[in-house]
N, C-alpha and C positions, 0 to 999 in steps of 0.2 A: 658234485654239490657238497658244502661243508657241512658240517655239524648242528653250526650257529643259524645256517639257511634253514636247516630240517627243523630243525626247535623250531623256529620260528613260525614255520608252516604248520605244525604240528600244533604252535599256541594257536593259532590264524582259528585252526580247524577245530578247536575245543571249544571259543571263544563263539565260534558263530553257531556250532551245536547248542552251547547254553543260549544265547541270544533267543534259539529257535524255540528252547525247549521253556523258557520263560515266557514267548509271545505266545505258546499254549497253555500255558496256565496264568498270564493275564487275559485271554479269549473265557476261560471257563472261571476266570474269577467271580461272580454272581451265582454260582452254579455250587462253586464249592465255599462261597460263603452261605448259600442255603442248606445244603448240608452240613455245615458245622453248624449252623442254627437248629435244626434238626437234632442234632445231637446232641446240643446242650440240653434243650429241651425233653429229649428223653432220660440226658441223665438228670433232671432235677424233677423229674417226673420218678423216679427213680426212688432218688433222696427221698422226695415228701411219703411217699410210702413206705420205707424204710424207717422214719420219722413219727409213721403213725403206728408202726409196729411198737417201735419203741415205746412211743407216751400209753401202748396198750397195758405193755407188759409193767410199764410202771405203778399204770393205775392198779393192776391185779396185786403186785406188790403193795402200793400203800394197803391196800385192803388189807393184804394180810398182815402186814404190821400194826393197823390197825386194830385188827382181831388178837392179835397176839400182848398190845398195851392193855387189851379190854380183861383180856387172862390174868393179864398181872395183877390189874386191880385187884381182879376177883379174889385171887392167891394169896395177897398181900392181906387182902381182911381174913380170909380164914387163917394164915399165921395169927393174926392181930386175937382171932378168937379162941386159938392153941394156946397164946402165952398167957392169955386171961386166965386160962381155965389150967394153967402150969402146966400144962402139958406141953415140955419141951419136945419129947421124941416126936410127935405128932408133928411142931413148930419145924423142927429140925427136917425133917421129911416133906414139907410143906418148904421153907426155904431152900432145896434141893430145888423144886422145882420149879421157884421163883428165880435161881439162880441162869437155870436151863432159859427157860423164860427170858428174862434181861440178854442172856450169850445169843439168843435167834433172834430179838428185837436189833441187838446192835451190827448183826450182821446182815438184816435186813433193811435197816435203815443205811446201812453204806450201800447196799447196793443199790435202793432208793438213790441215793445221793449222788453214784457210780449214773443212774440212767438219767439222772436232772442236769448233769456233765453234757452227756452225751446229745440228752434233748437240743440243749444251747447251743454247743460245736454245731451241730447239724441243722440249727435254724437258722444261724450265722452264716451258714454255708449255703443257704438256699438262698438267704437273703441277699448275702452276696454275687451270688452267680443268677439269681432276676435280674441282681441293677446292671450286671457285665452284659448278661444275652438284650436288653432290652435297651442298654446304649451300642450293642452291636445290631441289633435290629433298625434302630435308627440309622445309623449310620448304610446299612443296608440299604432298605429304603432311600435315603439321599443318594447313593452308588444308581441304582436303578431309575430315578429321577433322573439325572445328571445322565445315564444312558442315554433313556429315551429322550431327553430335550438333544441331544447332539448328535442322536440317527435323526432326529425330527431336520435338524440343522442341515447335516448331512447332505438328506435327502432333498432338501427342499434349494440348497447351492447346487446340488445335481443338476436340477430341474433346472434353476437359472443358467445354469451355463449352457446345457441343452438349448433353451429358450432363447440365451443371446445369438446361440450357433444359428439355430432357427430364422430370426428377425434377421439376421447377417448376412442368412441365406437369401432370404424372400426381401431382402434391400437390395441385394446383389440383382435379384430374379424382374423388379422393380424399374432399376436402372438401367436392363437389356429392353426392358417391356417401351423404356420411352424413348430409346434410342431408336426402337424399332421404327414406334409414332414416327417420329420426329423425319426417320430415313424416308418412309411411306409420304409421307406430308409433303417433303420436297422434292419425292416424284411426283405426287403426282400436281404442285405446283407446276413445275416443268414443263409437264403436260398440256397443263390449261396452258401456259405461254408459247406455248409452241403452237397452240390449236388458235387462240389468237393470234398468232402474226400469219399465220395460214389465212384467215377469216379476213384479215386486211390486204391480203394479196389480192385475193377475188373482189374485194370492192374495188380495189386500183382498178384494176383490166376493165372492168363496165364501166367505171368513169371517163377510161380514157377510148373505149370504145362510143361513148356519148358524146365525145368532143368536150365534156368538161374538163376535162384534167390532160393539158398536152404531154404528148413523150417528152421526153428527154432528150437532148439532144444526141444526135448518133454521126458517126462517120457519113453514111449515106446520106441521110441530111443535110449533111454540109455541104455532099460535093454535087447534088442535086440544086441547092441554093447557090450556089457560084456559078452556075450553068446558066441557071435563067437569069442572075447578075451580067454573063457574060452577054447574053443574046442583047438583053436587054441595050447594051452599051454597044454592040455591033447593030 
């Protein structure tokens, strides 16, 4: 056997393995589109809680940045009431800590701004992955639809062709039935005709035993009437 025949048998035999291994995962396609439905849904089940951890932590941040603008105010008028009263070193030790102040504000306000990023990316991404899971659900649903109407289909050509084998049968069963009739009927016509030409034989014989009805002529007959012909002329 050549090389090019082995290949070729060799593709034969990969080709009807994938064939095979495809006709079982179009069988359990409904199955594993339920569980990837399944799964989207837990991971966006997932998201939206990760989502609300987020807008948690945000909100504890604005607070504190809030509480931290409220400091500054404060600060800001007690310098305001150091430089009134000239008292720079006072002022000066005071905008030290307005300065601290303003450096935790701006780096809490970026990370403010770092989880309001994050908020959006991630509601975008829920919001995106309902409209995919919910036009894959549909779609679903239509697949199962579309099942059940063409096992419905199926089953129900099954049945008709059963049905015509059936009727096919019992026409067949039908047509022995009147043949049967038909063979019976002209026995026993037969019968009756034979039982009448019977029934007219025995009328003959008392007719012609009454002198109504003469014999027939016969050999004896004749040669009985030529005799008395004969005497007669002798």
């Amino acid at each position: 056997m050549s090389q090019g025949i082995l290949s070729k048998i060799w593709t034969a035999i990969r080709g009807g393995a994938t064939e095979a291994g495809q006709s079982i995962i179009d069988a359990q396609a409904i199955r594993i589109l339920d569980q990837e439905l399944r799964d989207a849904d837990a991971a966006l089940l997932k998201s939206r809680d990760e989502l609300t951890k987020i807008m948690a932590k945000r909100k504890l941040g604005a607070d504190a940045l809030a509480a931290r603008q409220d400091k500054l105010k404060e600060y800001e008028g007690y310098a305001q009431q150091a430089l009134a009263q000239n008292n720079e070193e006072l002022a000066l030790e005071i905008a030290t800590k307005i300065a601290e102040l303003e450096t935790e504000i701006a780096e809490q306000q970026g990370l403010i701004d770092s989880y309001d990023k994050s908020i959006a990316t991630i509601r975008k991404s829920i919001a995106d992955g309902e409209k995919q899971v919910g036009r894959l659900k549909a779609q679903v649903d239509q697949v199962k639809a579309t099942a059940a109407v063409q096992k419905a289909q199926a089953s129900i050509a099954a049945r008709h062709a059963g049905a015509n084998r059936t009727v096919s049968s019992a026409v067949e069963s039908l047509e022995r039935i009147k043949q049967r009739q038909a063979e019976t009927a002209a026995r026993m016509e037969a019968a009756e005709q034979l039982a009448n030409e019977g029934g007219d034989a025995d009328l003959q014989a008392k007719l012609k035993a009454a002198g109504i009805v003469q014999e027939t002529s016969s050999a004896n007959a004749v040669l009985e009437r030529l005799k008395k012909q004969r005497q007669n002329n002798g």
